[in-house]
PAMI-221953 format. One line per field, with one value per residue: x, y, z of N, C-alpha, C in turn; residue in one letter; residue number from 0. Coordinates in Angstrom, 3 decimals. Each point is the difference from the previous one (the first is absolute). Layout:
n.X	(X, ...)
n.Y	(Y, ...)
n.Z	(Z, ...)
ca.X	(X, ...)
ca.Y	(Y, ...)
ca.Z	(Z, ...)
c.X	(X, ...)
c.Y	(Y, ...)
c.Z	(Z, ...)
code	(a, ...)
pos	(NUM, ...)
REM end
This chain:
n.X	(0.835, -0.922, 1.026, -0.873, 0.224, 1.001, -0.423, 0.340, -1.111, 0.093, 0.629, -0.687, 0.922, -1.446, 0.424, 0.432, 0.599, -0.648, -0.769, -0.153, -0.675, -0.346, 0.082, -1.428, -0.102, 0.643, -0.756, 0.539, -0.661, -0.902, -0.363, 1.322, -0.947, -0.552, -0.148, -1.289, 0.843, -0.933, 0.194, -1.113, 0.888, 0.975, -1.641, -0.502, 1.370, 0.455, 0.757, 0.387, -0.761, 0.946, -1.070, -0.056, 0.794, 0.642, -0.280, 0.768, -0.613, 0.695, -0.742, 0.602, 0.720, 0.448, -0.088, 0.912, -1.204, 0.063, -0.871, -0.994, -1.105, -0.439, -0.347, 1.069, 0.529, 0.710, 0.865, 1.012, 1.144, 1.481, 0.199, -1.270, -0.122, 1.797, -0.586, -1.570, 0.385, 0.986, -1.463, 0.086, -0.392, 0.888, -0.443, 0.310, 0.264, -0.409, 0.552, -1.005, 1.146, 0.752, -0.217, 0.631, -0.566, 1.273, -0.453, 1.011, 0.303, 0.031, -0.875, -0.847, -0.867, -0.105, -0.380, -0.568, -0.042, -0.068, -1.238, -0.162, -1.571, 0.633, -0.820, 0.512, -1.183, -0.237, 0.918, -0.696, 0.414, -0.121, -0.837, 0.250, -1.363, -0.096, -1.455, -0.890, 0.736, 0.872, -0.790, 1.033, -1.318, 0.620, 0.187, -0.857, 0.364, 0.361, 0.813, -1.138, 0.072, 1.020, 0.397, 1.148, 0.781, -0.661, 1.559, -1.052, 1.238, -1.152, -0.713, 1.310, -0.173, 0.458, -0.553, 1.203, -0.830, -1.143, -1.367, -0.555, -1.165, -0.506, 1.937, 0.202, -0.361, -0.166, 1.038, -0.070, 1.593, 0.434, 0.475, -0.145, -0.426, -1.377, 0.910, -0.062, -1.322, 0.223, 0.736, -1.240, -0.419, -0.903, 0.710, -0.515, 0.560, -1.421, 0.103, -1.367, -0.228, -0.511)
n.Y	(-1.170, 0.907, 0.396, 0.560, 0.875, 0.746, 0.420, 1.171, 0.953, 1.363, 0.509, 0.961, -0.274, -0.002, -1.357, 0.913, 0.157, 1.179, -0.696, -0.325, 0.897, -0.628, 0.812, 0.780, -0.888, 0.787, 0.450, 0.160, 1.040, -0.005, 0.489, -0.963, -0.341, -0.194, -1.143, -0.456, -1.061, -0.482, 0.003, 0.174, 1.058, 0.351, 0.368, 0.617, -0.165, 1.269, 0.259, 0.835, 0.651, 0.524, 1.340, 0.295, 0.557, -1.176, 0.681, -0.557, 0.631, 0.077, -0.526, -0.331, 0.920, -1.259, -1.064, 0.154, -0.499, -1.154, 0.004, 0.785, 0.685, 0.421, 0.265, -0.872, 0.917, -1.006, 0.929, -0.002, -0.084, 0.541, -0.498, 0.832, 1.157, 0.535, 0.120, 0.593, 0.975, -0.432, 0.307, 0.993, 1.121, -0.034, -1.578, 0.062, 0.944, 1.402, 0.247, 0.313, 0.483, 0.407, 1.128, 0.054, 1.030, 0.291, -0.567, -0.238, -0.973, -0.938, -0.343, -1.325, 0.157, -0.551, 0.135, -0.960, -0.437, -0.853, -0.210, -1.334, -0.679, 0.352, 0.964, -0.676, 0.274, -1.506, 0.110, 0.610, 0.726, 1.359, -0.852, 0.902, -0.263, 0.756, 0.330, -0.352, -0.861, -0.226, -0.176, -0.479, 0.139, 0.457, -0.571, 0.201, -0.310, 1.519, -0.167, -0.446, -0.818, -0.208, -1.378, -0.074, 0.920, -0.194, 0.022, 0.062, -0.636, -0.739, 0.627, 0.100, -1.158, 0.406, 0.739, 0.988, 1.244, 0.214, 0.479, -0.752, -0.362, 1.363, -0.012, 1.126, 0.413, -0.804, 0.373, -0.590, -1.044, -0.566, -1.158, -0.155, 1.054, 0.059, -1.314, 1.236, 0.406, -1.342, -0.557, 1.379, -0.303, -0.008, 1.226, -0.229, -1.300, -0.251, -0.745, 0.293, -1.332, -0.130)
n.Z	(0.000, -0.980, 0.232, 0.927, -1.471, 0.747, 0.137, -0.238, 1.084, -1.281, 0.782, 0.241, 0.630, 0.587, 0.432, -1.228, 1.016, 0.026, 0.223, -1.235, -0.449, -0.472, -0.429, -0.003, -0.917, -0.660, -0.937, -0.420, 0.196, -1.191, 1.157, 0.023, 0.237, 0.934, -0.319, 0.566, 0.098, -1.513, 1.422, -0.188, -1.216, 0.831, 0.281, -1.788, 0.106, -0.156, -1.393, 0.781, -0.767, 0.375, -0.072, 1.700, -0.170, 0.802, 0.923, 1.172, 0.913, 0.587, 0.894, 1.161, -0.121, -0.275, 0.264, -1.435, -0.294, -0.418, 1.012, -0.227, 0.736, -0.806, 1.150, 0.470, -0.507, -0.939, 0.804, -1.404, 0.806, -0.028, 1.628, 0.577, -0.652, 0.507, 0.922, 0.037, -0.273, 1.114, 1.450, -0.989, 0.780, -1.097, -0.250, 0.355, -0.623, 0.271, -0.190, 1.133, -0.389, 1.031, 0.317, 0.598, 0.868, -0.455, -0.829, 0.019, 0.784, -0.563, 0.353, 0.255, -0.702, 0.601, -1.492, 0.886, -1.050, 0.957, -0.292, 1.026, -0.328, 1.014, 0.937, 0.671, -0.277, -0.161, -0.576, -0.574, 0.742, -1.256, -0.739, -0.431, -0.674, -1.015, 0.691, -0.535, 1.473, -0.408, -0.720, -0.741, -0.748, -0.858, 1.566, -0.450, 1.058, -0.156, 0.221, 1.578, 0.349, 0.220, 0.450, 0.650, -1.512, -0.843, -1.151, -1.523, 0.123, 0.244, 0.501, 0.401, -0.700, -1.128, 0.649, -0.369, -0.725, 0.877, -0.234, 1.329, -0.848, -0.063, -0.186, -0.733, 1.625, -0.254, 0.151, -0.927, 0.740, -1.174, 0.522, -1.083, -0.123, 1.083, -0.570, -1.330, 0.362, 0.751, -1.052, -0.422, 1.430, -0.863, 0.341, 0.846, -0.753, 0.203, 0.625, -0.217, 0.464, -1.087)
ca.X	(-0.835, 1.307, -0.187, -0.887, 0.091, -0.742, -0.586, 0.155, 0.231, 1.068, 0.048, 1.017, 0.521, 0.234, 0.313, 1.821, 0.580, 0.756, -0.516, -0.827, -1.449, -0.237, -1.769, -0.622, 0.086, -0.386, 0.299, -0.043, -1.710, 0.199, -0.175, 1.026, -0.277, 0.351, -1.055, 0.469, -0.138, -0.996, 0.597, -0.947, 0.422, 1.157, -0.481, -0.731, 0.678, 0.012, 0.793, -0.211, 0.707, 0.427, 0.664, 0.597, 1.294, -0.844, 1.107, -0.216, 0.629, 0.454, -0.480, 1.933, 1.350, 0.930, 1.083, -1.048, -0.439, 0.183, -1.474, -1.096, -1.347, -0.753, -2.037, 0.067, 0.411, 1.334, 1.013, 1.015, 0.865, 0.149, 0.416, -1.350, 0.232, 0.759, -0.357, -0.823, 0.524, 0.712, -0.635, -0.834, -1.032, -0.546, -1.472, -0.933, 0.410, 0.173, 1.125, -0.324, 0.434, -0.799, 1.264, 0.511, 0.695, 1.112, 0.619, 0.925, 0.122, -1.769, -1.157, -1.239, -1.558, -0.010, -1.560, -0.396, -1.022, -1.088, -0.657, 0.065, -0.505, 0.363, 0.214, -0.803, -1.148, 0.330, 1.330, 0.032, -1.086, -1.470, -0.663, -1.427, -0.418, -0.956, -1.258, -1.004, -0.711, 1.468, -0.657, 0.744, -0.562, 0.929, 1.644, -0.132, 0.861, 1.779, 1.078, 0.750, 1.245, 0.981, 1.072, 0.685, -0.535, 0.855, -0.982, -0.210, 1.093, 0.009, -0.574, 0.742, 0.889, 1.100, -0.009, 0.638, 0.024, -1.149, -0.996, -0.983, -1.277, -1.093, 0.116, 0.994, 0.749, 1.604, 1.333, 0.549, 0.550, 0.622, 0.907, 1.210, 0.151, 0.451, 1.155, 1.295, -0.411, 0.450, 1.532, 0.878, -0.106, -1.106, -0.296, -1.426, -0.839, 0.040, -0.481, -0.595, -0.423, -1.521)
ca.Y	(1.170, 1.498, 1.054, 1.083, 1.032, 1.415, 1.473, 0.352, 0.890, 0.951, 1.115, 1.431, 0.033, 1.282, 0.360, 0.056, 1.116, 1.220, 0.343, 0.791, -0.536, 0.477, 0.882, -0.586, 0.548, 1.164, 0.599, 1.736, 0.311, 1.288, 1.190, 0.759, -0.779, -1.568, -0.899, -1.095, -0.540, -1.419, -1.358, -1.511, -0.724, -1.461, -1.449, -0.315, -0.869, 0.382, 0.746, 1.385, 1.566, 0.853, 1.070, 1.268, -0.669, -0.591, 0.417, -0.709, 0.817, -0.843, 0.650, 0.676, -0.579, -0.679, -1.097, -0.240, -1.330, -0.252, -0.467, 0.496, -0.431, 1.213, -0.263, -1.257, 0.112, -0.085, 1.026, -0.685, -0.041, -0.099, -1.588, -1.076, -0.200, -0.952, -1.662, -0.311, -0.510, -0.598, -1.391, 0.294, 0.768, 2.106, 0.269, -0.650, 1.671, 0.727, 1.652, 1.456, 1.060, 0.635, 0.705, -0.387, 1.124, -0.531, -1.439, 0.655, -1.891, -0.308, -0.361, -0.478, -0.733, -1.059, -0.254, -1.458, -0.055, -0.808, -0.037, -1.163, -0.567, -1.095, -0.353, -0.853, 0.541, -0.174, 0.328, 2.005, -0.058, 0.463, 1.020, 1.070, 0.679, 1.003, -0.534, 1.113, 1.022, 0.759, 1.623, 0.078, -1.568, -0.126, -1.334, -1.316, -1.607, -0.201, -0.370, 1.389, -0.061, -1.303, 0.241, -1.538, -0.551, -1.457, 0.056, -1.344, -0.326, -0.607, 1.638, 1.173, -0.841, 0.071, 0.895, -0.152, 1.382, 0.341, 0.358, -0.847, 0.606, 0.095, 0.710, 0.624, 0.425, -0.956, -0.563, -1.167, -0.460, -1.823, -0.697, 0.655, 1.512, 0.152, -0.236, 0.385, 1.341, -0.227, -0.297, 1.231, 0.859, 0.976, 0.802, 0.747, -0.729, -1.092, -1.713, -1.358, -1.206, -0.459)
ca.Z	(0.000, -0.121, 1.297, -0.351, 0.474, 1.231, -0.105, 1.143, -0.202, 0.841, 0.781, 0.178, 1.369, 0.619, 1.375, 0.343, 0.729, -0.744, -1.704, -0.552, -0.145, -1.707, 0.667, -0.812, -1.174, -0.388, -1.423, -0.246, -0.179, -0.793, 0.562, 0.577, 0.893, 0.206, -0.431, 0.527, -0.891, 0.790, 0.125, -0.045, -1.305, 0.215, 0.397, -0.586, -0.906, -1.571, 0.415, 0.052, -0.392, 0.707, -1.092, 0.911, 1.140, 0.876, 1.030, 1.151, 0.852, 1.260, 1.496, 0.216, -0.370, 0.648, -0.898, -1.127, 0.275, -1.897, -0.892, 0.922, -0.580, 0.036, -0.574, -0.439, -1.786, 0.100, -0.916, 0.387, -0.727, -1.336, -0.541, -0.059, -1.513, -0.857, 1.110, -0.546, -1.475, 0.145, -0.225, -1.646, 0.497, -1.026, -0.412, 2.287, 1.344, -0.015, 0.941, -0.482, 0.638, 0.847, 0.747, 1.115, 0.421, 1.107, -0.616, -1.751, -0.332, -0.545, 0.420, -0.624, 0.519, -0.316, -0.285, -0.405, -1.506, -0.076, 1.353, -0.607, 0.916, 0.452, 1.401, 0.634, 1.068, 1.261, 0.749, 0.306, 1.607, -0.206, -1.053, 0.131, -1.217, 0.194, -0.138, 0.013, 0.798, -0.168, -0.525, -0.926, -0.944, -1.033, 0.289, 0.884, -0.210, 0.143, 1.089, 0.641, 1.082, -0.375, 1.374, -0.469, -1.294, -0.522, -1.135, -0.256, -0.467, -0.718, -0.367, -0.030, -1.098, 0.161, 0.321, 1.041, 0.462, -0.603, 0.832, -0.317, -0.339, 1.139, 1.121, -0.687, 0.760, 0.362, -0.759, 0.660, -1.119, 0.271, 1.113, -1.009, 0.284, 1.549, 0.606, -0.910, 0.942, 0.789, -0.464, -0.988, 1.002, -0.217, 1.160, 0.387, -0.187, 0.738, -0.644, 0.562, -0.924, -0.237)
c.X	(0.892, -0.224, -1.160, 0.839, -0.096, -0.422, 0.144, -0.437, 0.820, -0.367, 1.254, 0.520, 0.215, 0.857, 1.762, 0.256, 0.666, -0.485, -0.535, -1.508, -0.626, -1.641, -0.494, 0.615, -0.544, 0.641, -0.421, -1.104, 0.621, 0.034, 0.884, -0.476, 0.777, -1.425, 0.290, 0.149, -0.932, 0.932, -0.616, 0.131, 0.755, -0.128, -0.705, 0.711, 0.003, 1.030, -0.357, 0.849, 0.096, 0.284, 0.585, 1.122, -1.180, 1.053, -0.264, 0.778, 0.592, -0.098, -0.091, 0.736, 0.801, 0.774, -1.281, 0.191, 0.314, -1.294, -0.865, -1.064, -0.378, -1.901, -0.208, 0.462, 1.666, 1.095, 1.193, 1.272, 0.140, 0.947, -0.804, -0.262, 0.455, -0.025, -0.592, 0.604, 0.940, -0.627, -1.011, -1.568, -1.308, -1.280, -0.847, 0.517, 0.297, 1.124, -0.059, 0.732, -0.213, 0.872, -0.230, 0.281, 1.477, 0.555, 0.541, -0.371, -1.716, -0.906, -1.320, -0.955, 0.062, -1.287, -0.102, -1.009, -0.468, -1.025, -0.612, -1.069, 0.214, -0.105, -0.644, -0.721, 0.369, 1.000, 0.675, -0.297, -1.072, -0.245, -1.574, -0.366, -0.985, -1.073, -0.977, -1.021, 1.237, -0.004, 0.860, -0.036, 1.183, 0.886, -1.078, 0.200, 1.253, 0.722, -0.367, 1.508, 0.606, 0.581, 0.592, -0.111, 1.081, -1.068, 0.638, 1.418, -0.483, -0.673, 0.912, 0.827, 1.713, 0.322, 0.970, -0.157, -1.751, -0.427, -1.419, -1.199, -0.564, 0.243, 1.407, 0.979, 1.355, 0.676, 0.478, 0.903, 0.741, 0.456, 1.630, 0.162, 0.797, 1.231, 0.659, 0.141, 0.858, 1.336, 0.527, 0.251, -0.995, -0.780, -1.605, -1.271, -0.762, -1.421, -1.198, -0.147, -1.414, -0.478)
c.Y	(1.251, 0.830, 1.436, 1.072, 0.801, 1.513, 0.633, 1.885, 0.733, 1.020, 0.928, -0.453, 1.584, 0.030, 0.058, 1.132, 1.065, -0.418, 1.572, 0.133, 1.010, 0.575, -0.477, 0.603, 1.578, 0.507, 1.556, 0.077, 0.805, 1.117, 0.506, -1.123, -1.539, -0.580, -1.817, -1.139, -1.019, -1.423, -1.437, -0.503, -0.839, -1.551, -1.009, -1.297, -0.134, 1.246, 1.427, 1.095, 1.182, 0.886, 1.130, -0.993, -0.156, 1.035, -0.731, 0.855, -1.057, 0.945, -1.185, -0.545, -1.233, -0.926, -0.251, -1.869, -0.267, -0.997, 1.120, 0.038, 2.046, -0.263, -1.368, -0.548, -0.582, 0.777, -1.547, 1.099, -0.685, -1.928, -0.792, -0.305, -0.804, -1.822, -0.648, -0.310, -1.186, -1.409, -0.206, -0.306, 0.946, -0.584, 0.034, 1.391, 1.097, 1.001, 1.364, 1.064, 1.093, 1.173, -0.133, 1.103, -0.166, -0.702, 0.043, -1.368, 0.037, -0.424, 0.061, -0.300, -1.778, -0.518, -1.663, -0.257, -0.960, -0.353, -1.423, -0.351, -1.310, -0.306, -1.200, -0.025, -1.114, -0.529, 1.188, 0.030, 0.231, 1.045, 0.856, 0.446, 1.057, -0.507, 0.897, 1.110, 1.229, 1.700, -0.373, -0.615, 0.184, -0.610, -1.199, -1.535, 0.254, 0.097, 1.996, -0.420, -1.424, 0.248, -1.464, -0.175, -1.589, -0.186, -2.095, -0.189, -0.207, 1.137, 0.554, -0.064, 0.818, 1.666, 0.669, 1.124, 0.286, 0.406, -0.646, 0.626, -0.152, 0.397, 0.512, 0.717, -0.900, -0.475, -1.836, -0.154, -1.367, 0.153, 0.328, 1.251, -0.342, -0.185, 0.470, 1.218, 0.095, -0.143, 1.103, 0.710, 1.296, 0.514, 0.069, -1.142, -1.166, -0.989, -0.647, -0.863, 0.245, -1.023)
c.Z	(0.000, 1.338, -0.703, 0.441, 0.879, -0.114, 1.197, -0.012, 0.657, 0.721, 0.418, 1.144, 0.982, 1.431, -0.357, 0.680, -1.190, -1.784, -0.512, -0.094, -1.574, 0.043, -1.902, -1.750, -0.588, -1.130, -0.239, -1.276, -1.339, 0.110, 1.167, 1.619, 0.592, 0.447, 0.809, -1.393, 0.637, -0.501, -0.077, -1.231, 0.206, 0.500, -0.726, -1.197, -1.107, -0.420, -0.247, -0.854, 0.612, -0.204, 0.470, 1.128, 1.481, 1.333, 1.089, 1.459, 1.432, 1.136, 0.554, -1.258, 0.780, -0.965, -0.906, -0.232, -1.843, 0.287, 1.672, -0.720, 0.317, -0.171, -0.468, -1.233, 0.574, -0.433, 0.393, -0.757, -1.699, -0.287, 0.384, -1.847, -0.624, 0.409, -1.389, -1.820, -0.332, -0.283, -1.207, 0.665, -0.455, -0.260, 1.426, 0.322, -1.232, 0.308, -0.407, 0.368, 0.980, 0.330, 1.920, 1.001, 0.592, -1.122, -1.445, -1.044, -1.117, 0.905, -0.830, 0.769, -0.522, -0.060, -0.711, -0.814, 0.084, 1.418, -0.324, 1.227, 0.715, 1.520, 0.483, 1.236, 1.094, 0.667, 1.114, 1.491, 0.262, -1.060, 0.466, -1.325, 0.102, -0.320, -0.072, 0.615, 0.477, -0.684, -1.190, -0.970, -0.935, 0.591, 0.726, -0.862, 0.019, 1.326, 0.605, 0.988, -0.274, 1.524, -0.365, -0.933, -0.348, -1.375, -0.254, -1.335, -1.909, -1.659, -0.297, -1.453, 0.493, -0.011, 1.496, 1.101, 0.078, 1.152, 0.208, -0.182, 1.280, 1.262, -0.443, 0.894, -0.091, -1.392, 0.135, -1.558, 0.819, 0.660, -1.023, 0.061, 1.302, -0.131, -0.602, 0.923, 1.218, -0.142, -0.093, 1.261, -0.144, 1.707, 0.217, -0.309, 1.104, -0.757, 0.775, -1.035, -0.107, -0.624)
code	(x, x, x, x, x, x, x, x, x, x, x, x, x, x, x, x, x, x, x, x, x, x, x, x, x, x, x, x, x, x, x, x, x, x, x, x, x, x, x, x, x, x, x, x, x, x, x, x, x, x, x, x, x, x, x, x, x, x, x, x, x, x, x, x, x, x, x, x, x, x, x, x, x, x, x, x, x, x, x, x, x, x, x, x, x, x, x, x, x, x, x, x, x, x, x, x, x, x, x, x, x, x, x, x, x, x, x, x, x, x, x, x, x, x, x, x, x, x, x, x, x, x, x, x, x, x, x, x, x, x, x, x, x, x, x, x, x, x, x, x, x, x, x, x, x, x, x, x, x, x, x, x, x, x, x, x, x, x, x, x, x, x, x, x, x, x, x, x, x, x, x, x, x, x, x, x, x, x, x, x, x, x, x, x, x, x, x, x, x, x, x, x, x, x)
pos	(0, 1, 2, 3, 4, 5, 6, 7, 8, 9, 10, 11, 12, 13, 14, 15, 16, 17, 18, 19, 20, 21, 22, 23, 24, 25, 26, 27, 28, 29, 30, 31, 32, 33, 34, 35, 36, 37, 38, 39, 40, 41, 42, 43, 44, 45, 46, 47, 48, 49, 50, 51, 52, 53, 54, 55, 56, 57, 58, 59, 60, 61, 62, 63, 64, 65, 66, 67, 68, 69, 70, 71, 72, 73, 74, 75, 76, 77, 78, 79, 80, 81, 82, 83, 84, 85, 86, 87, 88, 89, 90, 91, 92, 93, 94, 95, 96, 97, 98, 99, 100, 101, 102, 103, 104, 105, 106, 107, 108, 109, 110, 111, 112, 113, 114, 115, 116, 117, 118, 119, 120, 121, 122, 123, 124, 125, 126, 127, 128, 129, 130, 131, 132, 133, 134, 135, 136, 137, 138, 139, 140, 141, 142, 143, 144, 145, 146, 147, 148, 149, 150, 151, 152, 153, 154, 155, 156, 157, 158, 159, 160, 161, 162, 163, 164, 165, 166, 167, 168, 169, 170, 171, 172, 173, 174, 175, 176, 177, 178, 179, 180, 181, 182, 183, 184, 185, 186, 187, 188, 189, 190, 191, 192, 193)
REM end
C-alpha cells in the first residue's frame, strides 16, 4: 500500500520575539489618494491583474519574517519565490509584487490558483453551515465555521499549493513544500497537519 500523502496548513508565526507586523494592503487612488486594497481576491484561485503598485506599511517595525500573513493574505520574501520555482511551482502560485515600507529586497503576495473541494466533514472537529434561519440565504449549505480541519488526501490529486472550497481562509500545501520550506530555513513560517 502507497503511503497518503500529507497536507498541511500554514500559518504566520506570530509568537517570534521582536518581529515585524505587516498592516493591511494599500494602493494609491487616482486622485493622489490611498485606497484599501480588497484582499478577498487573493482567495478566489485564480490569477490576478494588477494594475496600481500594491504598498504594505509595518507597525512595529522589527525582524522582517520571508513568509507573514497581512489580513490573512501571504507576503513572502523573494526565496519563498525562488523555493517555489525551484520546486517548478509557477502553475499552483502567483507572485505579486509588493513594495514593503523599510524593505529594498523583493517581496510578494503569494496568491494560490487553485481552490480544490476537498474537506473532510467528518474528520474535522467541527463543521458549521449556514442555514436558513441564518438570515443569509445566498451561503446556505456552505461552510460557516471549520475547527480541526482535515481535508480528504484523496480529493486533493496532486496538487501541492491550494486553498480548500468553502473555506478559503486557509492556505494549505504538501508534506513536499512543508519540507523544502523547512530545508530553505524560510523565517516566520509555521505548520499544522490537516
Amino acid at each position: 500500500m502507497t503511503a497518503r500523502m500529507k497536507y498541511y496548513e500554514v500559518y504566520d508565526n506570530k509568537y517570534i520575539p521582536g518581529r515585524w507586523h505587516v498592516r493591511m494592503p494599500l494602493h494609491d487612488e487616482t486622485e493622489g489618494g490611498e485606497e484599501w486594497f480588497d484582499t478577498w481576491r487573493f482567495n478566489e484561485g485564480r490569477v490576478l491583474e494588477i494594475e496600481r503598485p500594491i504598498r504594505l506599511s509595518v507597525k512595529p517595525a522589527g525582524v522582517a519574517l520571508e513568509y507573514t500573513e497581512s489580513m490573512g493574505i501571504p507576503i513572502v520574501h523573494r526565496r519563498v519565490a525562488s523555493l517555489f520555482e525551484r520546486l517548478e511551482l509557477q502553475k499552483e502560485v502567483q507572485f505579486i509584487p509588493v513594495e514593503v515600507e523599510g524593505q529594498t529586497e523583493p517581496w510578494f503576495i503569494l496568491n494560490a490558483l487553485q481552490v480544490i473541494r476537498c474537506i473532510d466533514d467528518a474528520r474535522c472537529e467541527e463543521v458549521l453551515y449556514w442555514g436558513p434561519e441564518d438570515g443569509e440565504p445566498d451561503r446556505v449549505g456552505e461552510y460557516q465555521n471549520v475547527r480541526g480541519l482535515k481535508v480528504d488526501p484523496e480529493k486533493v490529486g496532486s496538487a501541492n499549493i491550494f486553498r480548500p472550497w468553502g473555506w478559503l481562509v486557509v492556505l494549505i500545501v504538501s508534506e513536499r513544500v512543508k519540507s523544502a520550506m523547512e530545508q530553505e530555513g524560510i523565517t516566520g513560517i509555521k505548520f499544522i497537519e490537516v
